[in-house]
C-alpha positions in Angstrom: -136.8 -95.1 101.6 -132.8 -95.3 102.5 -129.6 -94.1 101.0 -126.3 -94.6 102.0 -123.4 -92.0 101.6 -119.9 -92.1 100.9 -118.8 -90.0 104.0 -121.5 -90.5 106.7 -124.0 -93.4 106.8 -127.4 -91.3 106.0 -131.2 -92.9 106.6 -133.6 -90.8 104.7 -137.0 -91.4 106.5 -140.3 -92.0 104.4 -141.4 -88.3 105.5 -137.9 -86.6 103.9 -136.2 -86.3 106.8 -132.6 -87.3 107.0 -131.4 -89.1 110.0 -127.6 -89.3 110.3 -126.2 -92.9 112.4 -122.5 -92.4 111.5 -121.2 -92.9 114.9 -123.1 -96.4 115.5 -121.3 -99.5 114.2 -123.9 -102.3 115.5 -127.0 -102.5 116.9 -128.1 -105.5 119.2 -131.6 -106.1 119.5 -133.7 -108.3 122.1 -136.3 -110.7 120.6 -139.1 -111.2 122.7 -141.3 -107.9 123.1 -139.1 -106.1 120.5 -138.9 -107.4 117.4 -142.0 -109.9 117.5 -145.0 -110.6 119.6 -143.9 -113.6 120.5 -146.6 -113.5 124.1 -149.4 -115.3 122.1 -147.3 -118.6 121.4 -145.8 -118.4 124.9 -148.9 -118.5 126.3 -150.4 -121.2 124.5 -147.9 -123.1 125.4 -147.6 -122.6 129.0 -151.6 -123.0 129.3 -151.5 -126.9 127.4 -148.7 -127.5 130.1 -150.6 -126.6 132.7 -153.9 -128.2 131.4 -151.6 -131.2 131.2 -150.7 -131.0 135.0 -154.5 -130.2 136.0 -154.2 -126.7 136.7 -156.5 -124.2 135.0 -154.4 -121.7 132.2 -153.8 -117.7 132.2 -155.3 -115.1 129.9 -152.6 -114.0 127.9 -152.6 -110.4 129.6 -151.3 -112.2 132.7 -148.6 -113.7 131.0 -147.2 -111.0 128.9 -145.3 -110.2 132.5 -144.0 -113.3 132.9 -142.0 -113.1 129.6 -138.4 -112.0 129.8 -136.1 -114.1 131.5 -136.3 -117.3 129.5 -138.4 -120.3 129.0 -137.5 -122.0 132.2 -138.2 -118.7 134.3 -141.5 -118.1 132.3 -142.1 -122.1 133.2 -141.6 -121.5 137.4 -143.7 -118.4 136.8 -146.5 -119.9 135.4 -146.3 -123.1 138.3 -145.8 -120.5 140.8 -149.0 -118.5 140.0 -151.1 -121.4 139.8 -150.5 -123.1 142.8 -146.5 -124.1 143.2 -144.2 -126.8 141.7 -146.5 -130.2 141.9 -145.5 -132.6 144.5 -143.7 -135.6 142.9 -143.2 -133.2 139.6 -138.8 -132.2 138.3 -138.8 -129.1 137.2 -135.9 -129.5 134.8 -137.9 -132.3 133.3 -141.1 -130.2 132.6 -138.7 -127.4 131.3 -137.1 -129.8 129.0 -141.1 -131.2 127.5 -141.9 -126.9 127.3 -138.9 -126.7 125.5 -139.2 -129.6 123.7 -143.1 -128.3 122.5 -142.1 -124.6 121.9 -139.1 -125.3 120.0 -141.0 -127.3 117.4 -143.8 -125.1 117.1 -142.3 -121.4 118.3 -145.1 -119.5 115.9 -148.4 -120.3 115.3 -150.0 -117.3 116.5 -147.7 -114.4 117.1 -146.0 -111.8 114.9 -143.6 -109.3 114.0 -144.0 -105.5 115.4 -144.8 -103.6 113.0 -142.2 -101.6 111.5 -139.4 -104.1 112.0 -138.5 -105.1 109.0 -138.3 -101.8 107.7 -136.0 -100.1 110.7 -134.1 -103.5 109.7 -133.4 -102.8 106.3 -132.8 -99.2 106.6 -130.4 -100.3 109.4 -128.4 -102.7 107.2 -128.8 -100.5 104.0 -126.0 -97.9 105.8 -123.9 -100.7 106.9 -124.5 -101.0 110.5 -124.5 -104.6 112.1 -127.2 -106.5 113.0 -127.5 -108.9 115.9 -129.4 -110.9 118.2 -129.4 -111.0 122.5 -132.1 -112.9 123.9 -133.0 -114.7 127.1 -134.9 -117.2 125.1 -132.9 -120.1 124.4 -131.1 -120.8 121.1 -132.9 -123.2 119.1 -136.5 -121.9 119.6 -134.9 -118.7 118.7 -133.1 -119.7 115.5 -135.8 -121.5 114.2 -138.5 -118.3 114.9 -136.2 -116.0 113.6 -135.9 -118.2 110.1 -140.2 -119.0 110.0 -140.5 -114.9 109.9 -137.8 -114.1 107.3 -135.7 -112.4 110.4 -132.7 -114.6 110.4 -131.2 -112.9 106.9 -131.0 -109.4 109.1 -128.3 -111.2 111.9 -125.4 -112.6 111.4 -125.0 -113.1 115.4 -127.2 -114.6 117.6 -126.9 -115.7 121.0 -129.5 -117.2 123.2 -130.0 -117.3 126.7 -128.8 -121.3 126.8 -125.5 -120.3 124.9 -123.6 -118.7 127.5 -122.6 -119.4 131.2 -124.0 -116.1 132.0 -127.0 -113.9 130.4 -129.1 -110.8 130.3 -129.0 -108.9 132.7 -125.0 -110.1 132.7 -123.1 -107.8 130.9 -120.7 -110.8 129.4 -124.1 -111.8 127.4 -124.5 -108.3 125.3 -120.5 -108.5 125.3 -120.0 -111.7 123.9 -122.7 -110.5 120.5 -121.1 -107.5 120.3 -117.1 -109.3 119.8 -118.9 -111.3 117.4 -119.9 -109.0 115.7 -116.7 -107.4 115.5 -117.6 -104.1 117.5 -117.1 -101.9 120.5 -119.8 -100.9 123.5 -119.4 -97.3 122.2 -120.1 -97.5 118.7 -123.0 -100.0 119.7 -126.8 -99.5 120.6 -129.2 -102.3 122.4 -132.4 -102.4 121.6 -135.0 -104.0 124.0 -138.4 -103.6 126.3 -137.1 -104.0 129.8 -135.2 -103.8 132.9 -133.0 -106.4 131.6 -131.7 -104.9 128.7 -131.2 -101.6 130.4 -129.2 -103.1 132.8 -127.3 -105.3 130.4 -126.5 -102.2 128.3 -125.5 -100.0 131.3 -122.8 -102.9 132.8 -121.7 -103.1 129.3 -121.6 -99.5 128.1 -124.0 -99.0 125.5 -126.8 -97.1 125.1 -130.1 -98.0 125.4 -133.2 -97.7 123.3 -136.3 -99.2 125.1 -140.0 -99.8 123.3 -143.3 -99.1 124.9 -144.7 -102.1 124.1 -143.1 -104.6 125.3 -143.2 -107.0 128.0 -142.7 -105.4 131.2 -144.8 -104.4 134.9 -142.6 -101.1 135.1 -143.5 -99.0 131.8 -140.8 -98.6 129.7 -140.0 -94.9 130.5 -139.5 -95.2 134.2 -136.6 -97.9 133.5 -133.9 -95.6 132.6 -133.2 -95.9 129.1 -131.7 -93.3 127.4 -134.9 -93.2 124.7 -137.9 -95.1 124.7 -139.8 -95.7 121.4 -143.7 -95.9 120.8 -143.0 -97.8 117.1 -140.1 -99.3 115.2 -140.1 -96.3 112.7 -138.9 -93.9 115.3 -135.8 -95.7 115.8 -133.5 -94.4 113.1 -134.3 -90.7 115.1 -133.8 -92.1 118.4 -130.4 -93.5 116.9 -129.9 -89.9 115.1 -130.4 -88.2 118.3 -127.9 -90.5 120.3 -125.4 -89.4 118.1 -124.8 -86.3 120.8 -124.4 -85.6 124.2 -125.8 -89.2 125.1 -122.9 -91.1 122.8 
């Protein structure tokens, strides 16, 4: 349940507990790992590329790791692991036919965390801004966003094809936060990785990491100022950031 207050912007939690987020004006959330499972499409995908090419495919353990840098990188991983670019074979032109496959068909077997679309609403219900930093390109990422009823929750995104420069750049996280109209320090990132910590450091914002993401390195040895086990802990993490870590 949420309720928002006239002085400072309040999130009453489910159990009765009050979580106060007046100092945060934003909050910029990765995609991939964070918000939705997105390692089950991604994997598909990659696998009928390389069954394409000859090459045998990955469980989808193996590839959860791969995930984080964009499409391309996730591509040369996938090559990489199973034997090396093919002779003969342009890598920009099998990135553009991945692309070209994953942007038409971005969800047929993942899903949203749970929890998201309640820390969303809560979020939004007290007035802070939503928005959007991912490494996966723009128009595979509008289009998920829209299939899962996410897009409503973010008036700014910005995909990892948008820019000259992106996560772990800090002109990426920058660039949705002046769209958004606000500052690195009434701002939070939200994200599963090294990238996003490192983004969030260069940039000056705080960093909330989840467990469950798509990482080698578990989340709490990447240096994030809190690191969450599910979506409904993050209006406390946000509460508790509102001290000594602002």
């Amino acid at each position: 349940m949420v309720e928002a207050y006239l002085t400072k912007p309040k999130i009453i939690l489910a159990s009765g507990s009050t979580i106060v987020v007046a100092r945060w004006d934003a909050v910029v959330f990765d995609l991939d790992g964070t918000l939705v499972d997105t390692a089950p499409d991604l994997h598909a995908h990659l696998n009928e590329m390389l069954a394409d090419l000859g090459r045998p495919g990955f469980a989808l353990d193996d590839v959860r790791p791969m995930i984080g840098d964009g499409a391309r990188m996730l591509l040369r991983r996938g090559l990489d692991a199973s034997g090396g670019m093919p002779e003969g074979v342009d890598l920009e032109a099998l990135f553009a036919e991945f692309l070209r496959r994953y942007t038409a068909r971005p969800h047929r077997f993942g899903a949203i965390f749970d929890g998201v679309p309640d820390a969303l609403e809560a979020l939004a219900a007290v007035g802070i801004k939503l928005g959007v930093c991912t490494n996966k390109p723009q128009a595979p990422t509008e289009r998920l966003l829209a299939e899962l009823d996410l897009a409503r929750h973010f008036p700014v995104v910005i995909g990892g094809d948008s820019l000259a420069v992106r996560k772990p750049d800090p002109g990426h996280l920058q660039a949705v936060l002046d769209r958004l109209g606000a500052l690195p320090g009434r701002a939070v990132l939200v994200g599963d990785s090294a990238n996003d910590v490192r983004a969030a450091a260069a940039t000056g914002v705080p960093c909330v990491l989840v467990s469950f993401g798509y990482t080698e390195t578990p989340a709490r040895a990447l240096g994030a100022q809190r690191v969450i086990d599910h979506m409904s802990e993050l209006a406390a993490a946000l509460g508790s950031l509102t001290g000594d870590n602002a």
